[in-house]
C-alpha positions in Angstrom: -44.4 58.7 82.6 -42.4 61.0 84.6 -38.4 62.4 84.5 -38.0 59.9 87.7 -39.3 56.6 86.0 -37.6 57.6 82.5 -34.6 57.6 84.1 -34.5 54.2 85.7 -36.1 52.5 82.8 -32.8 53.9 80.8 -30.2 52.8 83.2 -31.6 49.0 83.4 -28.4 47.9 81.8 -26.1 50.0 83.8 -27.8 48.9 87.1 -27.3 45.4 85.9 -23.8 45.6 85.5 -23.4 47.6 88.6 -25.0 45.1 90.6 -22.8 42.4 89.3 -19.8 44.0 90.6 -21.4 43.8 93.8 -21.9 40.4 94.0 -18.6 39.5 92.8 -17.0 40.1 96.8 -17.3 37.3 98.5 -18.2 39.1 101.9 -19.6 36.2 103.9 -19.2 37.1 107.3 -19.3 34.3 109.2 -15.8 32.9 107.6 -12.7 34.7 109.2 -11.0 33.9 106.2 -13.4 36.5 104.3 -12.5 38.9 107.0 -10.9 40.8 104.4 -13.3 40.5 101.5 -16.0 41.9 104.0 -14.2 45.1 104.7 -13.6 45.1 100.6 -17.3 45.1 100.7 -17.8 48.1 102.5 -15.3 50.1 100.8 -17.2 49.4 97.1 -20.8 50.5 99.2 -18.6 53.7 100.5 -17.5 54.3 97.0 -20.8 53.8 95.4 -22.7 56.0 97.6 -20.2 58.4 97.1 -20.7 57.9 93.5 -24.6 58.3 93.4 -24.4 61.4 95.2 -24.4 60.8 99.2 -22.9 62.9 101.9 -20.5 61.9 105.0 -19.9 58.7 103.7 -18.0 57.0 106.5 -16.7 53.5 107.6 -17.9 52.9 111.3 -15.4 50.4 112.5 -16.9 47.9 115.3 -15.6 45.0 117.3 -16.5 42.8 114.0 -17.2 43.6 110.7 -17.8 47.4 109.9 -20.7 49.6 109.4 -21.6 52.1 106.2 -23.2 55.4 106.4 -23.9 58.2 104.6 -26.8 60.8 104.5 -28.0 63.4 102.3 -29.8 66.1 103.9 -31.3 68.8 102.3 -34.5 68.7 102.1 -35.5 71.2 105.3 -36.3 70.6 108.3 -39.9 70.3 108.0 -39.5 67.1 105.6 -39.3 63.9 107.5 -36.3 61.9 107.6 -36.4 58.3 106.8 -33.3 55.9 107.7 -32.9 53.3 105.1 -31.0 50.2 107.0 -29.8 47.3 104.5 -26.9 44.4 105.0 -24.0 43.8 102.5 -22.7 40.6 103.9 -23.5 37.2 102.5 -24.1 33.6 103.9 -21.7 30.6 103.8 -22.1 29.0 100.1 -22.0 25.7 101.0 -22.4 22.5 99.5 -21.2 24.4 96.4 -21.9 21.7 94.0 -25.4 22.4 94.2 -24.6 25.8 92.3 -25.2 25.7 88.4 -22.9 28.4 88.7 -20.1 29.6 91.0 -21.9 31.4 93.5 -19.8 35.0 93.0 -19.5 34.7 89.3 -23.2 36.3 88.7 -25.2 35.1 85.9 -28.4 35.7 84.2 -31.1 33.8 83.1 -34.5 33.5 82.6 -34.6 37.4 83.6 -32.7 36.4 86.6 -29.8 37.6 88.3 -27.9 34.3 90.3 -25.5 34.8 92.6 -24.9 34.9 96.6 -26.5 37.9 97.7 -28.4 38.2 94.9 -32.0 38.4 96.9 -30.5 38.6 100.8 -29.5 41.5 100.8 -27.1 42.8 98.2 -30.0 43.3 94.8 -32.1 44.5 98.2 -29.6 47.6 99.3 -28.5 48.2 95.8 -32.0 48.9 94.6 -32.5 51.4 97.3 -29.2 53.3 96.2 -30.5 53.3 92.9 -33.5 55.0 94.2 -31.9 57.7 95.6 -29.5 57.8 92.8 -32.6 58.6 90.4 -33.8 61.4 92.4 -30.4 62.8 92.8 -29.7 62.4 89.1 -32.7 63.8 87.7 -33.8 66.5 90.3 -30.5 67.2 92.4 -31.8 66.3 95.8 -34.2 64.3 97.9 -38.0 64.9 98.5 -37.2 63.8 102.4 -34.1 64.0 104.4 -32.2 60.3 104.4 -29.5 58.5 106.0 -28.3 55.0 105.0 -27.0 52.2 107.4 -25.8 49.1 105.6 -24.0 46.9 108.4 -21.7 43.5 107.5 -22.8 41.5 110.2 -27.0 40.6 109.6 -25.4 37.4 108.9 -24.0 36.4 112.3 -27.2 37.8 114.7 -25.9 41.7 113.9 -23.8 41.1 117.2 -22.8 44.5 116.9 -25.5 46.7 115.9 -26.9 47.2 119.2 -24.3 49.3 120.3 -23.7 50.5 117.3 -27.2 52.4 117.5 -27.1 53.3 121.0 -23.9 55.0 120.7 -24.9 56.8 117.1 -28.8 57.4 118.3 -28.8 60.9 117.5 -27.0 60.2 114.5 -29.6 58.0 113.0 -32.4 59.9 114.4 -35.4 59.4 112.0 -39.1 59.5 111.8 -39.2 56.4 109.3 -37.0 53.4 109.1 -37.3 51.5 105.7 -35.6 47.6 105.4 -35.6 46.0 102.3 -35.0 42.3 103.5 -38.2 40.8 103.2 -40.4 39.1 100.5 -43.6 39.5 98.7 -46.3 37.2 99.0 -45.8 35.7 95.4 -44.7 36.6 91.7 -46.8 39.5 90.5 -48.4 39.5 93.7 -47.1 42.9 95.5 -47.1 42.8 98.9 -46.4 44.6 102.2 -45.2 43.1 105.5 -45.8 44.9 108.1 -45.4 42.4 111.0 -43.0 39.2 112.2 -42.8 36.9 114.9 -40.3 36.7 117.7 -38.5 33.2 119.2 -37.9 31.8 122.5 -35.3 28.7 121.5 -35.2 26.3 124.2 -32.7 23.1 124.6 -34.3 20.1 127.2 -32.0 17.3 128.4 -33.6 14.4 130.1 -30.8 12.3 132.1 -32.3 8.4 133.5 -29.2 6.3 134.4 -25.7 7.0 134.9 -25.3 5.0 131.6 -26.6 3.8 128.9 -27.6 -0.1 130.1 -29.1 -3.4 128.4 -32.7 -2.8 127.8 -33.4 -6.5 128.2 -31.6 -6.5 131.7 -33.0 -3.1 133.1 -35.9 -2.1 130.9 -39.2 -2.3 132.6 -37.6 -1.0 135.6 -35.9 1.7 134.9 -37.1 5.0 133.1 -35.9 5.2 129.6 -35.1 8.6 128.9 -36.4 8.5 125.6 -39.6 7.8 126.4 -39.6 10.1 128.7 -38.2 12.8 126.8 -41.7 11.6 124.4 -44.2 11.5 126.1 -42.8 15.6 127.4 -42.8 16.4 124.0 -46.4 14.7 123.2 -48.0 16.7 126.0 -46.8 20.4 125.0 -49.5 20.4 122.3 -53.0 19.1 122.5 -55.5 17.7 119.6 -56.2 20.8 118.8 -53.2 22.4 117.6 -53.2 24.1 121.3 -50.1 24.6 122.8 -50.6 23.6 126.7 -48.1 25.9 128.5 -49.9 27.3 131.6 -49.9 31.5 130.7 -49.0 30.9 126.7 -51.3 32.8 125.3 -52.2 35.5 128.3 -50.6 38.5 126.2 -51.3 36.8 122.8 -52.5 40.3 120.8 -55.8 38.5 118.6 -55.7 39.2 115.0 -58.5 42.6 114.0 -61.3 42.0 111.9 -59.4 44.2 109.2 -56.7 41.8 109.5 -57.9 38.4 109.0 -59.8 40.2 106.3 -56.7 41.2 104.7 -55.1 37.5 105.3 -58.4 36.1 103.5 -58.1 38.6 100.2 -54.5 36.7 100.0 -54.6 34.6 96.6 -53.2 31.4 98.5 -53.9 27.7 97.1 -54.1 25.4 100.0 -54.1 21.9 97.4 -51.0 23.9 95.3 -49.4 24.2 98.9 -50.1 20.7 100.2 -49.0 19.5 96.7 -45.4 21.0 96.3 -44.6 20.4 100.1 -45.8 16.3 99.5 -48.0 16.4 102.8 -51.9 14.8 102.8 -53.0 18.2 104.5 -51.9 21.1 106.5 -52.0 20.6 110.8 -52.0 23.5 113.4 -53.8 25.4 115.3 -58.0 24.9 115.0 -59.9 27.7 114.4 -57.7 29.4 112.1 -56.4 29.5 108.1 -53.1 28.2 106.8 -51.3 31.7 106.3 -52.5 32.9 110.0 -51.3 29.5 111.7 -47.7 30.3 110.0 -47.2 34.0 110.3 -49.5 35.3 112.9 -50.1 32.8 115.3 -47.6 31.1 117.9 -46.4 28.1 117.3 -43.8 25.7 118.7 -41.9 23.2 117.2 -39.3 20.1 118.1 -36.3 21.2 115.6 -34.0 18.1 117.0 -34.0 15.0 118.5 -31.4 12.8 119.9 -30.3 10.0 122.3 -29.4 6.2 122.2 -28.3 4.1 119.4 -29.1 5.9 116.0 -26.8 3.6 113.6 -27.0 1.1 111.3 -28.4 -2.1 112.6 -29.5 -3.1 115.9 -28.4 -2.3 119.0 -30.4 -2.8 122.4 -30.2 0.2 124.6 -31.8 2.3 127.2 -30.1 5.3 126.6 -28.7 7.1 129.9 -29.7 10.8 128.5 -31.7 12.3 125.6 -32.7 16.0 124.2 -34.4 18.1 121.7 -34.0 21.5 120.8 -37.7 23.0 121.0 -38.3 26.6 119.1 -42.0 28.5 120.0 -42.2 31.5 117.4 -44.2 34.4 119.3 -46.6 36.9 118.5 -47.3 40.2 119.4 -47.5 40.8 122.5 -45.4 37.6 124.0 -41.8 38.2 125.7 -39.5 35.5 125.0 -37.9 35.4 128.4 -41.4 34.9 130.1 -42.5 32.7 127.5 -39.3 30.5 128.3 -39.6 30.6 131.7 -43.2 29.2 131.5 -41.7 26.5 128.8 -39.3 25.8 131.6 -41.7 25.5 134.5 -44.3 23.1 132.3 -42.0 20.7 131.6 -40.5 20.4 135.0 -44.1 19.8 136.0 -45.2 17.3 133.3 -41.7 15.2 134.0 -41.8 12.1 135.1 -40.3 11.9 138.9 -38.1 8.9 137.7 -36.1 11.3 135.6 -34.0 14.7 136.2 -34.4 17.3 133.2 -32.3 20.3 132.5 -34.2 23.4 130.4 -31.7 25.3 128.8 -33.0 29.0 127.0 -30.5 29.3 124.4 -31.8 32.7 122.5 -34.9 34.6 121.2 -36.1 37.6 120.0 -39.5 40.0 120.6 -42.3 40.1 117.2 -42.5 43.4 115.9 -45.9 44.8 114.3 -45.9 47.8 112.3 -49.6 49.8 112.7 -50.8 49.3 109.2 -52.2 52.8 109.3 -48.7 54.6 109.8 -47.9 57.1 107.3 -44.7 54.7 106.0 -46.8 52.2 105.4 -49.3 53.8 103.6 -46.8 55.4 101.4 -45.3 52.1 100.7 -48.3 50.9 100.0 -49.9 53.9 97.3 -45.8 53.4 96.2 -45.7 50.2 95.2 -49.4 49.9 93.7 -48.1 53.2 91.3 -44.8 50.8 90.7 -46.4 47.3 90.1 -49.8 48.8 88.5 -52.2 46.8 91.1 -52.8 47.3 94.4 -50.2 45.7 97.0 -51.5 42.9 99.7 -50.6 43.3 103.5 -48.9 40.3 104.7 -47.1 39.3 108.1 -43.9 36.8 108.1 -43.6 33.7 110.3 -39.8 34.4 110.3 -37.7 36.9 112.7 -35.5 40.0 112.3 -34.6 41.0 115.8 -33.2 44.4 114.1 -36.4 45.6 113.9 -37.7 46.0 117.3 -34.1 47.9 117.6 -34.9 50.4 115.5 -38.4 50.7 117.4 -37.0 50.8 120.6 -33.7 53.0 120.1 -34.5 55.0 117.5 -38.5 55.4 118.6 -39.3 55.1 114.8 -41.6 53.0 112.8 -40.2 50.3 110.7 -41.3 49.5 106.7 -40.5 46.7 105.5 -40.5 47.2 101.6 -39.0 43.9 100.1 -39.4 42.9 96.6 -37.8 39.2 96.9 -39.5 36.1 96.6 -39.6 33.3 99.1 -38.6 31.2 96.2 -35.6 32.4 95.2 -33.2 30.3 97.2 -32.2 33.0 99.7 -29.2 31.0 102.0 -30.0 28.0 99.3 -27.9 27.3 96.5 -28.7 29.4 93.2 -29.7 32.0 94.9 -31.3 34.4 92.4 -33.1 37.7 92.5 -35.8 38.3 89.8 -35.0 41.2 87.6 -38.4 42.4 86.7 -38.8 43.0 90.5 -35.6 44.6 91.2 -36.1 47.4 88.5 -39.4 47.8 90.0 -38.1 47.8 93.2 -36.3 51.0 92.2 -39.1 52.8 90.8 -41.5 51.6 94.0 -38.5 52.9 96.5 -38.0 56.0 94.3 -41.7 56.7 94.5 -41.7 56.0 98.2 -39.7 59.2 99.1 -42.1 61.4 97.3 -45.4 59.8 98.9 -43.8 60.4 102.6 -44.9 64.0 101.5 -48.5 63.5 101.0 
């Protein structure tokens, strides 16, 4: 066992502790009333990098919530740099009667850590500090140069990191960016993501009547919204799980043999799946497996529906308007702007003429895709097998960070997404908890990372 893991197997306690203090400020950033908390926030991450051993520690004030930074240097200018970008603000906590415990009162049990922020992304950051922390501790410097960006806004869309990075690009120069946000595949199964899916978010209003009328007296002769709105919605996907936009899939990147290779090594129980969601069987696209159709293939989906009488009882209507909020999840290589203004001319086209429709593109985001053969990755990768004693999957998320394809297009520098959360550990839910076991082998795998960047 070497000086480096010795080390961080005898601080467990002290890291414990440490991290509870963290997660005692209630730095939700999307509550002005926290406002204060938040900036408390940064200045306990200022302190603690300080503490650890860090250089130019600053507070980067922006139009919202601030930005952390520090760096530590020394390692020549040979050695690559790697930026390590985390997020110290919190969601909301609500309904808090769900908590067993108050959410920033952190408890253990089970050989878990509860609290807000626990998984997303407090335990996250803090067990990259640690990392650096060891190697500071125990040799006095870094094998690699690194700079640390820990923003309070990853809550609220990081409205202001954008700039942020634009202004600071030289700065944050770096060959390797390294997140610690995402999640393994499962308990004691170690995995890598190395890819995520972008969003086009649409809003479509269908408008009939100038009011909602008597359905007795006008229906039959006049176009019911809602049925309208239907029969839209019906047509945007066909029997095979195909979805019918003219030009969807034209830039669709296919899945590698290597890939779906790796996707089908996965240890993934489609009954145990089907069982704990309550569903008869899984839907989606034909011709391809469960954990493709949810993290590597587009998809869209009706996230709301509305119009006409929705109360208790009956009440006869033809309502005068109706809408749904549609979200399409993309894939390398889709644009969200194109991909919404195909949404946008389909429907228009599959209308009915007795109707007028509005297409609204409310927000999206571009999937990012890490090469699997970059040098972070593979040092992640020989990292975390060292750390967890078996050899890590690869995985893609059907979720989106837009920050990501930031840091690839700003900063020109491959992202590696190192998380050591689990899906089930309530992340924005109440009782949110991070499992112990994994955080302190977090530390060792994020410690070890640095080191294999040299090989």
């Amino acid at each position: 066992m070497s000086n480096l893991v010795q080390f961080i197997e005898s601080k467990h306690a002290l890291y414990l502790e440490q991290l509870q203090d963290f997660l005692r400020i209630p730095s939700i950033s999307t509550d002005p009333e926290r406002k204060g908390d938040v900036l408390r926030c940064a200045e306990w991450v200022v302190a603690h990098c300080k503490d650890i051993g860090l250089e130019n520690v600053q507070i980067f004030p922006t139009k919202g919530h601030p930005v952390v930074y520090a760096e530590h240097l020394h390692a020549g200018k040979d050695a690559p740099t790697v930026l390590f970008y985390g997020h110290y603000d919190v969601q909301p906590v609500d309904p808090l009667h769900l908590w067993t415990n108050p959410p920033f009162e952190p408890t253990v049990r089970d050989g878990k850590v509860y609290a807000r922020g626990a998984v997303d992304d407090k335990g996250q950051v803090f067990m990259q500090l640690k990392s650096l922390e060891a190697h500071l501790k125990t040799h006095g410097k870094l094998p690699v140069n690194v700079k640390v960006l820990i923003e309070g806004e990853e809550e609220i869309g990081s409205v202001n990191l954008e700039e942020f990075l634009r202004t600071n690009a030289r700065m944050l120069a770096a060959d390797t960016v390294l997140i610690s946000d995402t999640a393994m595949f499962a308990d004691e199964v170690p995995s890598l993501c190395y890819g995520l899916r972008g969003m086009a978010y649409m809003e479509m209003t269908v408008t009939g009547p100038n009011r909602d009328l008597h359905s007795g007296v006008f229906g039959g002769a006049v176009a019911n919204p809602a049925n309208a709105l239907a029969s839209i919605i019906a047509k945007l996907t066909d029997d095979y799980g195909r979805i019918t936009i003219p030009g969807f899939y034209d830039d669709v990147k296919a899945l590698s043999a290597e890939e779906r290779a790796e996707y089908a090594r996965l240890p993934f129980d489609e009954a145990a799946y089907c069982k704990e969601l309550n569903i008869p069987a899984t839907d989606g696209e034909f011709g391809y497996n469960t954990l493709e159709k949810t993290s590597a293939r587009p998809t869209l989906d009706v996230n709301g529906i509305w119009g006409g009488f929705t109360g208790e009882g009956a009440k006869t209507v033809l309502p005068g308007k109706a809408s749904a909020k549609v979200s399409m999840r993309l894939v390398p290589n889709q644009d969200p702007v194109d991909i919404a203004k195909k949404f946008e001319a389909h429907v228009r086209r599959i209308a009915p003429p007795t109707v007028t429709v509005e297409v609204t593109y409310l927000h999206g985001g571009k999937p990012a895709v890490t090469a699997i053969d970059s040098k972070g990755v593979k040092a992640a990768l020989r990292a975390m097998e060292t750390a967890f004693g078996k050899k890590p999957f690869l995985t893609r998320e059907g979720g989106s960070i837009p920050i990501v394809l930031l840091f690839q297009n700003i900063l020109n520098a491959p992202v590696v997404l190192m998380g050591m959360g689990l899906n089930t550990e309530n992340l924005h839910s109440p009782d949110e908890h991070f499992t112990l076991k994994n955080f302190y082998r977090g530390i060792v795998a994020s410690a070890l990372f640095y080191e294999e960047l040299l090989k």
